[in-house]
C-alpha positions in Angstrom: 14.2 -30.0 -12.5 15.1 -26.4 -11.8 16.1 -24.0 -14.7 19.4 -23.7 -12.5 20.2 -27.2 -12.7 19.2 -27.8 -16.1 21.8 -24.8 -16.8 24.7 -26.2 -14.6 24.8 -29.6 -16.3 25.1 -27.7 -19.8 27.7 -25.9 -18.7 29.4 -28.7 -17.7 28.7 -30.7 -20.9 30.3 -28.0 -22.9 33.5 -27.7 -21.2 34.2 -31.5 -21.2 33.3 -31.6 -25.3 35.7 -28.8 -25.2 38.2 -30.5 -23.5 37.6 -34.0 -25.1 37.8 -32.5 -28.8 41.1 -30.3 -27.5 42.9 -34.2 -27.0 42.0 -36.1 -29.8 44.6 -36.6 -32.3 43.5 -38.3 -35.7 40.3 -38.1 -37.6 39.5 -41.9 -36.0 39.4 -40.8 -31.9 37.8 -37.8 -33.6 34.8 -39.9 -34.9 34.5 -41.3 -31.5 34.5 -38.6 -29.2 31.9 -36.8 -32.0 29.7 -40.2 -31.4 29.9 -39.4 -27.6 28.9 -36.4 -27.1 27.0 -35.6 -30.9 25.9 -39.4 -31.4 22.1 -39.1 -32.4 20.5 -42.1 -30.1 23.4 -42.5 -27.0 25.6 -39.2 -27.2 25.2 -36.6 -24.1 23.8 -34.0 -25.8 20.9 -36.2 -26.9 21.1 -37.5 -22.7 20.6 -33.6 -22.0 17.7 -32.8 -24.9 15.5 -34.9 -22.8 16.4 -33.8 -19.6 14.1 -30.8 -20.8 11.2 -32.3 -20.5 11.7 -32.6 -16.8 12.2 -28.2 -16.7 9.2 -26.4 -15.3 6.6 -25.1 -18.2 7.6 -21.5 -17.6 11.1 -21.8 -18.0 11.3 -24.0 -21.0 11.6 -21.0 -23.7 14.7 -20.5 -21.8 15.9 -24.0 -21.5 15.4 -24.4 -25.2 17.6 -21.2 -26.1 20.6 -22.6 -23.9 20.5 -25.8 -25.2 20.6 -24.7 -28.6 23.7 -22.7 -27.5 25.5 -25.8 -25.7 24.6 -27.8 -29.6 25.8 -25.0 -31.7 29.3 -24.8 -29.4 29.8 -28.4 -29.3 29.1 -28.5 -33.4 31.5 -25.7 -33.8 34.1 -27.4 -31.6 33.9 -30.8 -33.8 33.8 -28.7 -37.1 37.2 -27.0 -36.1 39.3 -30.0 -35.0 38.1 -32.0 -37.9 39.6 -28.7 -40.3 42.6 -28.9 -37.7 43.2 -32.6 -38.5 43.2 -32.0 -42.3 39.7 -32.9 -43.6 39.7 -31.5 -47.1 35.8 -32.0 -47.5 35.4 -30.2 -43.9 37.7 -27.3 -45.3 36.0 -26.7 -48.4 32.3 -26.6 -46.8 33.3 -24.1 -44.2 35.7 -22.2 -46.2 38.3 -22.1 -43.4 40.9 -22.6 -46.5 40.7 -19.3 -47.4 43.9 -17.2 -46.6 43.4 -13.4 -46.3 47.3 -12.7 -46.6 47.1 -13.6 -50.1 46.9 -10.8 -53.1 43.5 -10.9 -54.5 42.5 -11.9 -57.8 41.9 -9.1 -59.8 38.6 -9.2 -62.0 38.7 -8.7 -65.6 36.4 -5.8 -66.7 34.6 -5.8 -70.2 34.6 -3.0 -72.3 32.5 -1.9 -75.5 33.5 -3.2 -78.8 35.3 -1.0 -80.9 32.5 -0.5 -83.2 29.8 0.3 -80.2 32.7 3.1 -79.5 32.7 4.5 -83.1 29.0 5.0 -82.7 29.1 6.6 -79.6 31.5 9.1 -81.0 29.9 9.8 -84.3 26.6 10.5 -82.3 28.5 13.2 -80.4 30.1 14.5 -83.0 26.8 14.9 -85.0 25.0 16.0 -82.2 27.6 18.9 -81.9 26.5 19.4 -85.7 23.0 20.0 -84.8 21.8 16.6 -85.6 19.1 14.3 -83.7 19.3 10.4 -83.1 16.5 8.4 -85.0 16.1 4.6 -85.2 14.5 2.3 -87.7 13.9 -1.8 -87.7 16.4 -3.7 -89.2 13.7 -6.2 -91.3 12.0 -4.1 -93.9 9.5 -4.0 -96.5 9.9 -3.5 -100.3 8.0 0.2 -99.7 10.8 1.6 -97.2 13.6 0.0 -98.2 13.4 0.5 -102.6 9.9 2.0 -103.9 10.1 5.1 -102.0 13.8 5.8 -102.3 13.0 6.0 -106.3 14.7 2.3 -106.8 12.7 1.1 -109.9 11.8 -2.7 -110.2 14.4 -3.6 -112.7 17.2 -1.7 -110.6 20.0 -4.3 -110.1 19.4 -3.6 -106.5 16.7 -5.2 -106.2 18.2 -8.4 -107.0 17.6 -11.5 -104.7 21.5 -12.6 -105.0 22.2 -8.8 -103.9 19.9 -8.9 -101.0 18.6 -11.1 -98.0 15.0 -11.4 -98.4 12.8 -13.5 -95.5 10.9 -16.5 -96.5 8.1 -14.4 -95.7 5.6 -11.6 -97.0 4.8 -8.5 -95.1 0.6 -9.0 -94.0 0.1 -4.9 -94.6 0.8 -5.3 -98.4 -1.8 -8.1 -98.4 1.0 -10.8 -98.5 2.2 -9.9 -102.1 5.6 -7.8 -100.9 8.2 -9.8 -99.6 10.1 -8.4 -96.4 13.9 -8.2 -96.3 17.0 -7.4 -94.0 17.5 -3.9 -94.4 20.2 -3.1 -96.9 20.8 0.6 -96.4 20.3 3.1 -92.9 18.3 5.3 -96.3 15.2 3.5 -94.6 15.0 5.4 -91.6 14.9 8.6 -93.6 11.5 7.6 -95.3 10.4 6.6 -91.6 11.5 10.3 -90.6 9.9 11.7 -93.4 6.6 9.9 -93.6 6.1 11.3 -90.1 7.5 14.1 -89.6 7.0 17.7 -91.4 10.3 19.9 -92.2 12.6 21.0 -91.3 14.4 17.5 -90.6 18.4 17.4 -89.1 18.7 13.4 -88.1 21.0 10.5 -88.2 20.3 7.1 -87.9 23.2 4.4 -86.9 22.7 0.4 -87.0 22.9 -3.0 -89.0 22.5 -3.1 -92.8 23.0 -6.2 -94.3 24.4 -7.3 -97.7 25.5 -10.7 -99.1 29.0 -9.7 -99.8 32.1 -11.9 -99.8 34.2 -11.5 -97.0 37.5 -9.5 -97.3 39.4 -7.1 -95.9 37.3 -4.2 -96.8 33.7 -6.2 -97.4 31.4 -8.1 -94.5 27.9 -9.4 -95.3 26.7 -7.5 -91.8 28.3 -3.9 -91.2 27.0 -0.6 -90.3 26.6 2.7 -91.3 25.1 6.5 -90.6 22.4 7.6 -92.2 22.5 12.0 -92.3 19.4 13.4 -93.7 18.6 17.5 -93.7 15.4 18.9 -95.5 14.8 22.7 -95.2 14.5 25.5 -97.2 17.2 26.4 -99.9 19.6 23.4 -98.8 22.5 23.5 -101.2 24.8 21.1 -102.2 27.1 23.3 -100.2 25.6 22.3 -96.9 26.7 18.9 -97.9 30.2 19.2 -98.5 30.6 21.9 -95.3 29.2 19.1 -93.3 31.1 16.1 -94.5 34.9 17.8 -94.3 33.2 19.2 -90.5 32.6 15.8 -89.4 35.6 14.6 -91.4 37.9 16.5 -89.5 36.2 15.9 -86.3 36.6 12.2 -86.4 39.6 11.5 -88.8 41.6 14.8 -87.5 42.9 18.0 -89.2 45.3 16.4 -91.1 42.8 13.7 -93.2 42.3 14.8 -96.7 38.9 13.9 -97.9 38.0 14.4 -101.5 34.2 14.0 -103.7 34.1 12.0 -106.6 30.9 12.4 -109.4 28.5 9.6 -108.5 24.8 8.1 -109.1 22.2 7.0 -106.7 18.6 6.4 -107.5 17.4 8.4 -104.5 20.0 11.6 -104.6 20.7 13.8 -107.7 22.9 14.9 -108.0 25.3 12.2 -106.3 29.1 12.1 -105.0 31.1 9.5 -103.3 33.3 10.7 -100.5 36.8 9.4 -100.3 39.5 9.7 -97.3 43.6 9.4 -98.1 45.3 6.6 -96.1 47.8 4.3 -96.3 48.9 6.3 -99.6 45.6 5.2 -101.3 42.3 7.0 -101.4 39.4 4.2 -99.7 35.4 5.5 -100.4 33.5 6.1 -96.4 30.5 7.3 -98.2 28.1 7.7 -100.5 25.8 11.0 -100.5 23.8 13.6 -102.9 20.8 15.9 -102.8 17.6 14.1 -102.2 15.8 13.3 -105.3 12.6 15.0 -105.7 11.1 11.8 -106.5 12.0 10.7 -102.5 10.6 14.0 -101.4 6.8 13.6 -103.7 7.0 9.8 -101.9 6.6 10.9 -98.4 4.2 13.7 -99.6 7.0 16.8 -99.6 6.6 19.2 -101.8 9.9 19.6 -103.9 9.4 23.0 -104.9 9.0 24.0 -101.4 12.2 22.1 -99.8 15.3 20.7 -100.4 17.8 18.5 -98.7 20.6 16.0 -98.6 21.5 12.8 -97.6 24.8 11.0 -97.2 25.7 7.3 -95.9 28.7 6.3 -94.1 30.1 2.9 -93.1 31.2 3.2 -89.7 33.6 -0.2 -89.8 35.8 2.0 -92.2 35.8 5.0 -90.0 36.9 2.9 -87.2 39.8 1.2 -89.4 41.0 4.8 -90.3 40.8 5.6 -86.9 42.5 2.7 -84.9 44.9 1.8 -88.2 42.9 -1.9 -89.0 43.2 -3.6 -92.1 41.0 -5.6 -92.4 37.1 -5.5 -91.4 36.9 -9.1 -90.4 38.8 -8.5 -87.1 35.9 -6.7 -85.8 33.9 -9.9 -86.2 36.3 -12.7 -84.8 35.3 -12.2 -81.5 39.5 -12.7 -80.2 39.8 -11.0 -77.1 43.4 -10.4 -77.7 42.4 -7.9 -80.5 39.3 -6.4 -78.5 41.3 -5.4 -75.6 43.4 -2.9 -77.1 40.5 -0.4 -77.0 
């Protein structure tokens, strides 16, 4: 058969599908007049498939693309009457259901929780201060996170009720020290130091953990920032400038912050730092003058340097900021209270 021929008869096969599927009316002539000319072992297209065999060699590439053409028309015909009709299942597949006159749906965009905010701005806000990011693991060993921050044995904070300690022992200490979830952000300062030689301007933000009864103001998993300085001839001066700097930064002009007389086994001397709100003073901090047992630990020399530390809990600097009472909200994971920052 000439390529011509083969051509003419396709033609003519697509305008009398065309035609047929125009006419029917209900899903049941539908079905027959797709068994006509789709039906895989008697329809007309199958009739034409294997009039190909009968088109010269050379001009079957050619044959084959038309054909697949006439199929592809005919399918497409069927498809959109059996929509037309009201097939549900046909609607779906092809998505013809879809109206583009209708408003869209408008996503609903995530945004960083409160807390991962707070920590972004107190990173600024130090950086502005001339302080450097540093980061420490959150499981620790008895050396980082007591011994070398001068927290004798007997020291109440050692105690297992007062701590989260792993049913495991760290392998460096030969398996006799046991390994706990940090407690303090004070670990990442002996990291720092052990390291590093003065002069030292960091902070370190993250995790501590503590088992503390939930209330409004406690949470067995919060977080704080860890300032450290070592230099030459660091007062206790240097401490206070930089607390009411950062203070005001964060808090605003108006805060009144105040120090109160304090003790800490790895600063002397020691203060706690207190903010005025809600007509009461609340404590954000706990900071003092490095001991010089801290500094002979990670091999300064306390005659030469000097230096200060502080430790902030950044859940209460976000409640002071955004007017929360109570901690646990941060933690409920209620979308209702996450949205509104």
């Amino acid at each position: 058969m000439a390529l011509s021929d083969f051509v003419s008869q396709l033609d003519q096969l697509i305008a009398d599908a065309k035609n047929a599927f125009e006419e029917v009316g209900d899903i049941a002539s539908l079905e027959e007049t797709r068994v006509e000319f789709l039906g895989a072992k008697n329809g007309r297209l199958k009739a034409a498939q294997k009039l190909m065999g009968t088109v010269d060699k050379a001009d079957k590439p050619t044959a084959g693309k038309k054909f697949n053409e006439v199929k592809q028309t005919i399918e497409a015909a069927f498809q959109s009457k059996k929509e037309l009709l009201g097939d549900p299942a046909a609607a779906k597949k092809s998505g013809a259901t879809f109206d583009p006159t209708l408003p869209g749906v408008k996503f609903r965009l995530g945004r960083l929780h409160p807390i991962t905010q707070t920590i972004e701005e107190l990173k600024d806000i130090m950086g502005r201060l001339g302080f450097s990011v540093a980061d420490g693991p959150e499981i620790e060993d008895d050396w980082h996170n007591f011994e070398a921050l001068n927290i004798p044995h007997e020291h109440p904070a050692r105690d297992p009720l007062d701590n989260f300690y792993l049913g495991t022992a760290n392998a460096n200490t030969g398996g006799d020290k046991p390994l706990l979830l940090r407690s303090q952000t004070s670990t990442v300062q002996i990291r720092v130091m052990e390291s590093t030689p003065p002069p030292i301007r960091i902070i370190s933000l993250g995790r501590v953990y503590r088992p503390d009864t939930a209330d409004a103001t406690h949470y067995p998993m919060f977080h704080q920032m860890e300032g450290l300085l070592i230099d030459r001839s660091v007062t206790m001066a240097d401490l206070k400038s930089v607390l009411r700097l950062f203070a005001v930064s964060y808090l605003g002009g108006d805060v009144s912050i105040r120090f109160r007389p304090s003790f800490f086994p790895f600063t002397e001397p020691s203060v706690e730092a207190d903010y005025f709100w809600n007509d009461t003073w609340v404590e954000f901090g706990g900071a003092g003058m490095v001991d010089p047992n801290v500094l002979r630990a990670v091999g300064y020399d306390p005659e030469e340097v000097t230096g200060f530390a502080f430790g902030l809990g950044v859940e209460r600097l976000c409640m002071r900021r955004h007017g929360i009472t109570d901690i646990r909200e941060f933690y409920k994971n209620d979308v209702r209270f996450l949205e509104q920052f």
